[in-house]
N, C-alpha and C positions, 0 to 999 in steps of 0.2 A: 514381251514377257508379261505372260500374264497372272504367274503363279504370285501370292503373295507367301512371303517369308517371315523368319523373326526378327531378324537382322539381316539386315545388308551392307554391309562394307565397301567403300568406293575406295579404287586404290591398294596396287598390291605394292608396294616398297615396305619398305622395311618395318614402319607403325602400324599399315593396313595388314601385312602376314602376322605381326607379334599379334595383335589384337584379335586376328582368325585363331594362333595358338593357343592365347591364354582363355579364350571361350571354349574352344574343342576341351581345354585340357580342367579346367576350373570353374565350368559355368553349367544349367542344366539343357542348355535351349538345344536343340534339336535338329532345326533349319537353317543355316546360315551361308548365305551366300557371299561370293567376294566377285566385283566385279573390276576389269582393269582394262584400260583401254591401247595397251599396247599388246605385244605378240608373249612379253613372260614378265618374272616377279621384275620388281626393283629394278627398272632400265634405265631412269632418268640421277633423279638426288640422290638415291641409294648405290648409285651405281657409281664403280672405280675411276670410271673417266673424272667423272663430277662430284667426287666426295674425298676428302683424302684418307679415308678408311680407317681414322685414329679412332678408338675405343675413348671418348671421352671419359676420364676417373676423376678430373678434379687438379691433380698434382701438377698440371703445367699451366692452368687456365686460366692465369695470372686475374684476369678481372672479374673473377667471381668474388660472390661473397663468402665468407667462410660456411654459414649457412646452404648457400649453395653449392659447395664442395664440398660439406660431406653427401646432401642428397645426390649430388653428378659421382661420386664413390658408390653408397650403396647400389642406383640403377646399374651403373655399369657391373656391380656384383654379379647382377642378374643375365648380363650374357654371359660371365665367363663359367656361373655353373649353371646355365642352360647348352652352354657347349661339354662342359665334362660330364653331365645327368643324361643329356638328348643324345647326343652323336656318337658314335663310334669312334675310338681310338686315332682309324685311319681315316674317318672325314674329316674330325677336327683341325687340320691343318690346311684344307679345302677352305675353312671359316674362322680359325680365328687364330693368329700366332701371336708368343711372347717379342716382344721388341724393347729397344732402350726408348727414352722420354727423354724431352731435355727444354725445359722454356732458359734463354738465355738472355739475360739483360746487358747493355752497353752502356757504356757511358755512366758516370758518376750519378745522374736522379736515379736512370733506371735501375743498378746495380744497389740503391739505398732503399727504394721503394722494393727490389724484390726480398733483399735480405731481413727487411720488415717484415713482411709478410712471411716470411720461414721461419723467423722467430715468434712469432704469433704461436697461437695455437696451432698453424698449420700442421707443423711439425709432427704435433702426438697424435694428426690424423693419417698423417701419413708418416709413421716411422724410416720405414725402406727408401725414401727420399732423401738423397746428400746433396749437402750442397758446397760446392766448388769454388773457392773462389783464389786457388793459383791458377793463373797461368799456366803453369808447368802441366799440370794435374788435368786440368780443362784440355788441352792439346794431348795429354793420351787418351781420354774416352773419344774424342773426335777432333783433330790435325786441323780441319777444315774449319773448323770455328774459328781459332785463332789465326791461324793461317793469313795473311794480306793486311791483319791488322796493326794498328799503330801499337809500338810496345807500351805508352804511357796511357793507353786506351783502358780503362775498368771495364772487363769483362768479370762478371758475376752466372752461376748457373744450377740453374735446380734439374737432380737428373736422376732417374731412375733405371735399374734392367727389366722392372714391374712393368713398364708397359705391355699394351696387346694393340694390333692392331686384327680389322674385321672386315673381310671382304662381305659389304652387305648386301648384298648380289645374291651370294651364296648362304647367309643367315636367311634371308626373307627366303630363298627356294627350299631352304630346310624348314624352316617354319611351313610354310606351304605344303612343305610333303608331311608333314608329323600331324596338320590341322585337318588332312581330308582324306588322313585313314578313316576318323571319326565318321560315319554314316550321318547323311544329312549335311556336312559340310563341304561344299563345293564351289567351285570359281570357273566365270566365263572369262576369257580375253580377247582382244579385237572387239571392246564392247565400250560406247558410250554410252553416259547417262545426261538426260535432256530433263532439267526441269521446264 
């Protein structure tokens, strides 16, 4: 290759495609290339096999900071109305569906250490989060939780139907296709880069 470019992007998964879109779509540069060295978008970390497809928000991710749950809330903002802005009706389920959330604490520290934390601030950032702490109540959102365990066992659990989970597979191929309407942006694959 001997063309030079403005940019060049190594890596088409799911950072390498967003950062193709957010230039095609907010930037002025004109040449941008994306190079990837398998056969399509997102095969490997982005991919369903190897990723578990959860839309991180913040509300189960127990060892963050508070700080860093609301910043892992706003980003994750940013796919869910890059799928209701970008996609059609009927793609969007191809890329991103609503799901329940649930981080579950056991046992007496855990269950003290999470209810701390919901009492905190967490709470007025994430309203639509309840938190659970019968038994009874825990066993009809999901059976399986409770289910095998010891009855004197403190089960505690933060749960929402807010979740989304996101086949990033299918976001990075959608990025990819919305980035190289744009003239001048384009991607080779089956392509290594040698320094």
């Amino acid at each position: 290759m001997d063309k030079r470019h403005e940019i060049i992007i190594i890596g088409a998964g799911v950072v390498g495609t967003a950062s193709m879109y957010a230039l095609s779509r907010y930037s002025s540069f004109k040449d941008v290339l994306m190079l990837e060295k398998e056969k399509d978008v997102a095969l490997f970390n982005s991919n369903s096999n190897n990723n578990s497809q959860t839309l991180h928000s913040g509300e189960i991710e127990t060892n963050y900071s508070i700080a860093k749950t609301k910043e892992t809330k706003e980003n994750a903002q940013l796919v869910v109305k890059y799928a209701e802005k970008e996609l059609k009706p009927e793609e969007r389920p191809n890329v991103i569906q609503q799901c329940q959330k649930m981080a579950l604490a056991v046992g007496d520290e855990e269950a003290e250490k999470l209810e701390k934390r919901y009492d905190s601030e967490f709470k007025d950032i994430f309203p639509y989060v309840k938190k659970i702490d019968k038994r009874e109540d825990l066993e009809k959102v999901e059976e399986n939780v409770v289910k095998g365990r010891r009855p004197d066992e403190k089960l505690l659990a933060l749960f929402t139907e807010k979740g989304y989970m996101v086949d990033y597979h299918n976001l990075s191929k959608s990025f990819m296709d919305i980035a190289t309407l744009r003239e001048g942006y384009n991607s080779i694959f089956n392509t290594t880069v040698k320094t």
